[in-house]
C-alpha positions in Angstrom: 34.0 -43.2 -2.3 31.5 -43.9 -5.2 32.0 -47.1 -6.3 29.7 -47.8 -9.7 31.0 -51.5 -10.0 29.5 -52.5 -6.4 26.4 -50.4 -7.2 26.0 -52.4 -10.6 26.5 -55.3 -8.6 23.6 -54.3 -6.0 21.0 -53.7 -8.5 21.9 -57.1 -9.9 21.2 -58.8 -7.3 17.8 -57.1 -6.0 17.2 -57.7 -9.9 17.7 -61.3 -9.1 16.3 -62.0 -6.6 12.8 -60.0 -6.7 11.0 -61.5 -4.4 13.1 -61.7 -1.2 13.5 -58.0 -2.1 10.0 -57.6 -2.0 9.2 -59.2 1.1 12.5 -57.3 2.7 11.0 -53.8 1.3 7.3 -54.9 2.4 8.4 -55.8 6.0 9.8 -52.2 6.7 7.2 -50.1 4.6 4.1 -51.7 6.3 6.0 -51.3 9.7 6.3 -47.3 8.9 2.9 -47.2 7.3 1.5 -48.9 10.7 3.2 -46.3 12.5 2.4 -43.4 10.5 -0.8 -43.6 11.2 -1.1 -44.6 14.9 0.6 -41.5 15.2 -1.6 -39.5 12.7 -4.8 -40.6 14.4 -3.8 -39.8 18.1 -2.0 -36.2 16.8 -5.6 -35.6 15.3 -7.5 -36.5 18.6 -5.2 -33.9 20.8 -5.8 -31.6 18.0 -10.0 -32.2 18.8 -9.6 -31.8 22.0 -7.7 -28.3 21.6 -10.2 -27.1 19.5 -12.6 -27.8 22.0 -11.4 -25.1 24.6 -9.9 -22.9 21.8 -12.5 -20.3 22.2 -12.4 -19.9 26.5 -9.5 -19.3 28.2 -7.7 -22.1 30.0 -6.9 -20.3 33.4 -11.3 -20.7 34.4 -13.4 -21.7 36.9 -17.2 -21.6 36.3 -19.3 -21.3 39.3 -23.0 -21.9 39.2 -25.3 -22.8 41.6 -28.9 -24.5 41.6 -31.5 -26.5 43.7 -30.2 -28.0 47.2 -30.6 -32.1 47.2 -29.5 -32.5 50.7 -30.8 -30.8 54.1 -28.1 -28.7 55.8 -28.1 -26.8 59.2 -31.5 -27.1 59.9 -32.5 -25.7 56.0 -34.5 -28.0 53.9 -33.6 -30.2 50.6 -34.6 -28.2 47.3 -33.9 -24.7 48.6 -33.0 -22.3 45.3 -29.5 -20.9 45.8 -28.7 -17.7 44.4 -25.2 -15.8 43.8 -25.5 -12.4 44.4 -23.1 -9.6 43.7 -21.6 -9.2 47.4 -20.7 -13.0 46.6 -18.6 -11.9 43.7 -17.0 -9.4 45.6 -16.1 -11.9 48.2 -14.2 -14.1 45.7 -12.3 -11.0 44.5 -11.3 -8.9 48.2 -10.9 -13.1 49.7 -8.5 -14.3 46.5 -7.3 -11.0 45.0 -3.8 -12.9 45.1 -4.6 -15.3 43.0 -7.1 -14.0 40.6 -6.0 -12.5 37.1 -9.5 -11.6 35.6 -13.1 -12.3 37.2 -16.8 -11.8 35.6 -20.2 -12.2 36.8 -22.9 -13.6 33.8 -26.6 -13.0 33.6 -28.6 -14.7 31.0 -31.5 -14.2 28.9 -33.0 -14.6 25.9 -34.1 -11.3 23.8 -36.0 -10.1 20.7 -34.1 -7.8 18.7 -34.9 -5.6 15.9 -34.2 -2.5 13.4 -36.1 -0.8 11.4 -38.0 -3.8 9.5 -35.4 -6.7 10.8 -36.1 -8.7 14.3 -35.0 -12.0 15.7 -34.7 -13.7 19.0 -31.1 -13.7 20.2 -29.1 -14.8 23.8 -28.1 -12.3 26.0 -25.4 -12.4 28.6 -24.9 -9.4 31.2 -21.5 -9.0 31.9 -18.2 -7.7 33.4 -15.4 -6.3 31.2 -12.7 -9.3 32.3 -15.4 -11.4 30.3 -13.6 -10.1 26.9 -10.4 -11.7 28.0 -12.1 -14.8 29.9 -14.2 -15.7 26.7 -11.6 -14.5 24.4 -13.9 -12.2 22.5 -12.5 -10.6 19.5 -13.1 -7.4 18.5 -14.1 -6.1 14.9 -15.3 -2.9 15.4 -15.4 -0.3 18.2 -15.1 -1.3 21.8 -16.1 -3.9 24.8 -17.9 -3.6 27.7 -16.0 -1.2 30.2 -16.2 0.4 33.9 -18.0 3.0 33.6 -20.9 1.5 31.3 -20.9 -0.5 34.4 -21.0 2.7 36.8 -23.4 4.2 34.6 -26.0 1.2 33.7 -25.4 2.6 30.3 -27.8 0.9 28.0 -25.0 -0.3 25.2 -24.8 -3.9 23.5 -21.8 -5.1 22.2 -23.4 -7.9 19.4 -22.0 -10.7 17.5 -20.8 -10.7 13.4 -23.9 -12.9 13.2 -25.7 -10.9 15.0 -25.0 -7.8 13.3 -25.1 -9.4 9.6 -29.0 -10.1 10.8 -30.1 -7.1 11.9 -27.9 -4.7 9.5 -26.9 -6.9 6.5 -24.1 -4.8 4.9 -24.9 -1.6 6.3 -22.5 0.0 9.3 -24.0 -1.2 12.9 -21.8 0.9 15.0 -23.2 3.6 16.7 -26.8 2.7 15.5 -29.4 2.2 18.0 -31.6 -1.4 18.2 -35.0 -1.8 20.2 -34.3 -4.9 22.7 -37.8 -6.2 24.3 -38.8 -2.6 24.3 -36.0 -0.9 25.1 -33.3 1.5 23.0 -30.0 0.2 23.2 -26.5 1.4 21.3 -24.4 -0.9 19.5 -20.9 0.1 20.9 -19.1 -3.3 19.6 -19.1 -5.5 17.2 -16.9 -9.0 18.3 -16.2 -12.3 16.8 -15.7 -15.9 18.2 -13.6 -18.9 17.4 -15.9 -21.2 19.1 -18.2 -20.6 15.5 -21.8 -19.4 14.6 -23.5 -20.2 18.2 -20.8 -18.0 20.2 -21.2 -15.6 17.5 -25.0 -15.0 17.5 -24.7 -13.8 21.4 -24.9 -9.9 22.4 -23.4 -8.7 25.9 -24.6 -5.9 27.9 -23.2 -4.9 31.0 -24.1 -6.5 34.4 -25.8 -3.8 36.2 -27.7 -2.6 33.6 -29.6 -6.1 33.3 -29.7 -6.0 37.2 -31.7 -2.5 36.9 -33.5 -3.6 33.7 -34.6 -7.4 34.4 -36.0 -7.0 38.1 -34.2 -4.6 39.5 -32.2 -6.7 41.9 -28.6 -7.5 42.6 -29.1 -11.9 41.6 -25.8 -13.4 39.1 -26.5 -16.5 37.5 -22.4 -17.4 37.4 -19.5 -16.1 38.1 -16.6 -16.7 36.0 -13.1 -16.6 37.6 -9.5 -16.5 36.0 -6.7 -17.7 38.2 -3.2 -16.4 38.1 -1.2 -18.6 34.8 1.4 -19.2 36.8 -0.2 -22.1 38.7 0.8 -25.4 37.4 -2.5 -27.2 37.4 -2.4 -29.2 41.1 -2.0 -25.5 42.3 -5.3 -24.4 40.4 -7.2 -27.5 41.1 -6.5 -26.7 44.5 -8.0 -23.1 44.8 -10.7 -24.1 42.8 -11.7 -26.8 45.7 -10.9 -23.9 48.3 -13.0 -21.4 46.4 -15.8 -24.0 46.5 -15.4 -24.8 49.8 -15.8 -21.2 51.2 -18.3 -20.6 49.0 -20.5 -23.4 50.5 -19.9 -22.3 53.7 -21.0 -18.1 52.5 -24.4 -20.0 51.2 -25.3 -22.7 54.1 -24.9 -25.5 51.4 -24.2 -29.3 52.6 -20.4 -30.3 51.8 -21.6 -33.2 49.6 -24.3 -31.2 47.6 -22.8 -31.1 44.3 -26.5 -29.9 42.7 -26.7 -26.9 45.1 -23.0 -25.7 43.9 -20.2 -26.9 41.6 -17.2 -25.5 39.7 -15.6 -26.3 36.2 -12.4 -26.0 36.9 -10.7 -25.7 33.8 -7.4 -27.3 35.1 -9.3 -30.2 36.0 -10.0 -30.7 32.4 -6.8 -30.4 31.1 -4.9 -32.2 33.7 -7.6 -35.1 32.8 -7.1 -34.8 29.1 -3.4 -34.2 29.5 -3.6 -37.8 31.6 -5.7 -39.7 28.6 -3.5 -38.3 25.8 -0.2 -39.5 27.8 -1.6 -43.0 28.3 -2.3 -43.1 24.6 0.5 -42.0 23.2 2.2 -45.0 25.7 -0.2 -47.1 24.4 0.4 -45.8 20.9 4.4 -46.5 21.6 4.4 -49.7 23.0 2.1 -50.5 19.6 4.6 -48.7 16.9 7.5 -50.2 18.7 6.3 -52.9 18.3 5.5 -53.1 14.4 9.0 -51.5 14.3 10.8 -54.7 16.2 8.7 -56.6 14.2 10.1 -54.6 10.9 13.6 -55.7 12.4 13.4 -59.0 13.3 11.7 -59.6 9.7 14.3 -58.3 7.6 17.0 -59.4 10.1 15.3 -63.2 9.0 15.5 -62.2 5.5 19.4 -61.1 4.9 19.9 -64.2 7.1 18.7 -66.0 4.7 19.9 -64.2 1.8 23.5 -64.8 3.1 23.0 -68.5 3.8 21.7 -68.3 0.1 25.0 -66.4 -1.5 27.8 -68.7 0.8 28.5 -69.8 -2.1 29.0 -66.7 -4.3 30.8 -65.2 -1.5 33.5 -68.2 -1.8 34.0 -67.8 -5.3 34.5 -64.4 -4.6 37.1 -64.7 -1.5 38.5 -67.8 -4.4 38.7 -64.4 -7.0 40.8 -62.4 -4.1 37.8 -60.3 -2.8 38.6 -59.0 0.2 36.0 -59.9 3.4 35.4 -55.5 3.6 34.1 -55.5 0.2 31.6 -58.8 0.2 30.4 -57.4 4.1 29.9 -53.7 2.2 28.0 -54.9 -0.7 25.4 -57.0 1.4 25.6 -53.8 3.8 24.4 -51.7 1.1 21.9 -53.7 0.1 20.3 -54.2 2.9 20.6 -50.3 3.8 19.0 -49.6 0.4 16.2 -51.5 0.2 15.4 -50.7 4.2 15.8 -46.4 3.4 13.8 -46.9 0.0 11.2 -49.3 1.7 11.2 -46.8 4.9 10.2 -43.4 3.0 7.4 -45.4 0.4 5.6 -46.6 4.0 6.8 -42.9 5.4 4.6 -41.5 2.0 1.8 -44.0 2.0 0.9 -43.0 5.6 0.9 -39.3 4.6 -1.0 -39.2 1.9 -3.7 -41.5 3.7 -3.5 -39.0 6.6 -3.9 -36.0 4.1 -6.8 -37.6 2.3 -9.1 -39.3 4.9 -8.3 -36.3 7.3 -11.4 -34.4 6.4 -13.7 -37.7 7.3 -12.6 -38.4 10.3 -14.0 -35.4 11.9 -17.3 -37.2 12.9 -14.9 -39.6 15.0 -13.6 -36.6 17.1 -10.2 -36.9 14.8 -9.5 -34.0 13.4 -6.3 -32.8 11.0 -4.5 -36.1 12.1 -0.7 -35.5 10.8 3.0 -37.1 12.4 5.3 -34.7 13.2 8.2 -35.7 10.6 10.6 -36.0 13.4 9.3 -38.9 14.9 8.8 -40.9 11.7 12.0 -40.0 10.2 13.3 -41.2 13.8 11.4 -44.5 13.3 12.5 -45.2 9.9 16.7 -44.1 10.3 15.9 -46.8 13.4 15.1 -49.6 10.6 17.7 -48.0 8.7 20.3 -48.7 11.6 18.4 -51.9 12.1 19.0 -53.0 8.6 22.7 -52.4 8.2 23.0 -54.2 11.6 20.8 -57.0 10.3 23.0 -57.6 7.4 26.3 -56.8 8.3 26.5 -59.3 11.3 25.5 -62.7 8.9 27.6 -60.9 6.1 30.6 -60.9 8.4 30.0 -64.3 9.2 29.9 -65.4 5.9 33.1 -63.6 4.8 35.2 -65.3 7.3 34.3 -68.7 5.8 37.2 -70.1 3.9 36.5 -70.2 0.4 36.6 -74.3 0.4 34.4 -74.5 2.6 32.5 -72.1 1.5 32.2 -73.6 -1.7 31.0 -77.0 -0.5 27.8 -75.3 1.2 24.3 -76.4 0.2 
């Protein structure tokens, strides 16, 4: 039950003694503040680290192949390696199980122009899965599909970029562009959440760069999507069994990691899931820390504060207060200053959060926030920890006899 009395009483004595409140209040709000923003900082490095796969899907494995450093079988160091498409198709009849989405990729750089507009672009030559493997968002009209494949058909699918180049504000689907020489038909137009670079690319499908660029049947990668329901030990796993088959098909030494390697997505994310775990320990053991050290420095003060009031609490018991009342009042106290103390730090560390967000970007930190549930966790902890810290002295004191209590220096 409200009592306004006690409450006067409260705010007396905080009134009263202004500085030991302030040191109190200080203790826990620089402890949440601390926290805060350990927090805030490691949130906005995981957040950097999304962002830098947002725009690829995380069930890839890039294979590419160069130059052999290491004689194997009889076949000399700096042999060129090249994937061809009956390589692809042994990935996709050997794995078929365990493969969700699979692309080949061709690259080359292009000159393209309309009308009175021309500028140099990237090209990549690929398969339909390379919509859903590179996350490609469509804007307008269609992707790559089978039978441009079957056909060779000579279509482009080109970026917002891209199309904001070459046709300003004027409609780009359907129109035809000259690319080195040749007539091609914008059939797409896609955007990219990887930003302007992934957005100034056009695709084309595989075999008609195969026909167009020499006439051959050479890949320059192939791009594989494993099944999502691998945990990631599973996927790192067929990624090394994909790469070891695959040196085998192409004569290339085990060891030879110029000739052939894979980037196996799950690789990264098991390594960045590892790095962010031993932070966020590391960030724990920190903000546990500041938080014990939160507790053990207002747990000092009301120590203090009722060695300082024996007195007042034996002329009180003298009066015919009741022990309840004199352990409530300090109780309350203590509580209050610790809650009010708890959501200025809680406040502070927000607001610095939210204003030097922004800057921190050049430090790979980017939108660092604290999920509320944690730091309201944190803070009903010193809450706890500051009725504990002043009810156990207060009880003590309020079992002193009031003579005794009296006599205390």
């Amino acid at each position: 039950m409200f009592d306004l009395d006690r409450w006067r009483e409260i705010f007396q004595s905080i009134n009263k003694n202004r500085l030991r409140s302030v040191m109190s209040g200080f203790t826990v709000a620089f402890a949440i503040l601390l926290f805060t923003l350990l927090f805030g900082i490691v949130s906005g490095l995981s957040n950097s680290f999304k962002d830098a796969f947002t725009d690829d899907a995380m069930n890839t494995m890039r294979l590419r192949v160069w130059k052999t450093s290491k004689p194997y079988k009889g076949l000399q160091t700096g042999r060129r390696i090249q994937l061809k498409n009956e390589d692809l198709s042994f990935i996709k009849k050997t794995y078929e199980d365990e493969i969700q989405h699979f692309t080949a990729r061709i690259y080359k750089n292009v000159n393209i122009s309309y009308k009175n507009k021309q500028d140099n672009y990237s090209l990549r030559a690929v398969h339909p899965d390379h919509q859903f493997l590179e996350k490609t968002i469509i804007d307008e009209g269609r992707y790559i599909n089978e039978l441009d494949l079957k056909n060779k058909s000579k279509v482009l699918v080109i970026g917002r970029l891209v199309k904001e180049d070459v046709f300003g504000n004027k409609p780009a689907l359907g129109k035809r562009v000259n690319v080195s020489g040749i007539s091609y038909k914008v059939i797409g137009i896609f955007s990219d959440d990887g930003g302007d670079n992934e957005e100034r690319i056009v695709y084309m499908p595989v075999t008609t760069a195969q026909m167009i660029y020499g006439n051959n049947d050479y890949l320059d990668q192939i791009i594989v999507g494993y099944d999502p329901k691998l945990s990631l030990d599973e996927a790192i796993a067929f990624g090394n069994k994909i790469e070891r088959d695959m040196r085998k098909k192409l004569d290339i030494h085990p060891d030879d990691q110029s000739a052939l390697s894979i980037r196996n997505m799950a690789e990264a994310n098991k390594g960045v899931g590892l790095f962010m775990l031993a932070l966020y320990f590391i960030v724990i053991f920190v903000g546990s820390g500041t938080l014990i050290a939160g507790i053990i420095g207002i747990s000092n003060i009301m120590i203090f504060v009722i060695k300082e009031r024996t007195k007042e609490f034996g002329i009180r018991k003298a009066l015919g207060a009741q022990p309840s009342s004199i352990i409530g009042m300090v109780v309350q106290e203590s509580v209050l200053i610790t809650t009010i103390a708890g959501y200025a730090g809680l406040s502070l560390g927000t607001y610095i959060l939210s204003t030097i967000g922004d800057g921190l970007e050049d430090y790979f930190i980017k939108d660092p926030n604290v999920s509320t549930g944690i730091v309201v966790g944190a803070t009903i902890v010193l809450i706890v920890s500051g009725l504990i810290a002043g009810y156990v002295p207060a009880k003590r004191a309020a079992r002193i006899k009031p003579i005794v209590a009296l006599r205390a220096d």
